[in-house]
C-alpha positions in Angstrom: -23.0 -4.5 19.1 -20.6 -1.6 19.2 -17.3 -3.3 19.1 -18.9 -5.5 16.3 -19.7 -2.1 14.2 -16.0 -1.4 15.2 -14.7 -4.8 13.7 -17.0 -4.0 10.3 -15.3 -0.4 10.1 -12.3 -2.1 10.0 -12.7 -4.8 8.0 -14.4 -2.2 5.4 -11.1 0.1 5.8 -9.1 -3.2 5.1 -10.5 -3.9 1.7 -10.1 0.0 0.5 -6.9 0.1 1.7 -6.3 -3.4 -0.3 -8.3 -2.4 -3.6 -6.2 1.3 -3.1 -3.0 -0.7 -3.0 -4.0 -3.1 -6.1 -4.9 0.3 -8.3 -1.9 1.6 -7.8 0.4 -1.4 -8.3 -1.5 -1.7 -12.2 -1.2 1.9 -12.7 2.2 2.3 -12.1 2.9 -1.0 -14.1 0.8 0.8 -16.8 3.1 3.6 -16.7 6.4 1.9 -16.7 5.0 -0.2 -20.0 4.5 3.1 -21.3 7.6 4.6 -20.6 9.4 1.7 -22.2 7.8 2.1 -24.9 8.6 5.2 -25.2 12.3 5.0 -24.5 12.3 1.8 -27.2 10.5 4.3 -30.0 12.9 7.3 -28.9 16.2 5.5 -29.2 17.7 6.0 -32.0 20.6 3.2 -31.6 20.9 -0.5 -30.5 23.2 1.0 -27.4 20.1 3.6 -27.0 18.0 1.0 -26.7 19.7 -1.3 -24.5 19.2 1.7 -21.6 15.2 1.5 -21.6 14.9 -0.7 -18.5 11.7 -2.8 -18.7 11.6 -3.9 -15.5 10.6 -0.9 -13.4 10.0 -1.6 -10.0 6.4 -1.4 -8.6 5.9 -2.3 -5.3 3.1 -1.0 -3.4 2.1 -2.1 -0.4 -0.8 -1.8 1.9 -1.4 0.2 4.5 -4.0 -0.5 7.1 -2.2 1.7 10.4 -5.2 4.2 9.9 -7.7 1.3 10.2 -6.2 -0.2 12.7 -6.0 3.1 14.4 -9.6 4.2 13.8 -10.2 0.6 15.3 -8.8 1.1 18.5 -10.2 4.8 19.1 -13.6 3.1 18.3 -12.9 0.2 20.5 -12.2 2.2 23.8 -15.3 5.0 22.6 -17.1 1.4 23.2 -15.6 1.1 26.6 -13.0 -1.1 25.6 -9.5 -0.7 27.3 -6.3 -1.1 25.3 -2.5 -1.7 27.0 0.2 -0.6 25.4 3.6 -1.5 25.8 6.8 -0.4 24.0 9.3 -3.5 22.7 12.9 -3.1 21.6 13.8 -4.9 18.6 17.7 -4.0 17.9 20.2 -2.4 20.1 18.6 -2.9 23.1 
């Protein structure tokens, strides 16, 4: 029952984290709209115009390290035992 509660915390942390991520990525598409706009209604020449970039970059991503975190504080608080071990990826 405990480590299932554990799971459902996470899970739950999963989906803000995801919904979090999604608001963002359409606000700050919103915003770069709007500031083409702008720059398109500002420029006062073709060559002016040519600068607005439409294509701002929005990439945000989701970050679920806190739920997985809260996750595994919860798991051992529920007697569960987690091992750790470190792994060298480059330049070993």
């Amino acid at each position: 029952m405990c480590v299932t509660q554990c799971a459902s915390t996470r899970d739950m942390c999963r989906m803000m984290e995801e919904t979090r991520a999604s608001q963002e990525q359409a606000q700050c598409q919103q915003n770069a709209s709007m500031r083409y706009a702008l720059c398109l209604s500002n420029a006062k020449t073709d060559q002016a115009r040519s600068q607005c970039n439409a294509n701002s970059y929005c990439g945000r991503n989701v970050n679920t390290a806190r739920c997985e975190e809260s996750y595994r504080q919860c798991f051992q608080n529920c007697g569960g035992k987690i091992d750790s071990f470190q792994v060298c990826d480059f330049g070993c």
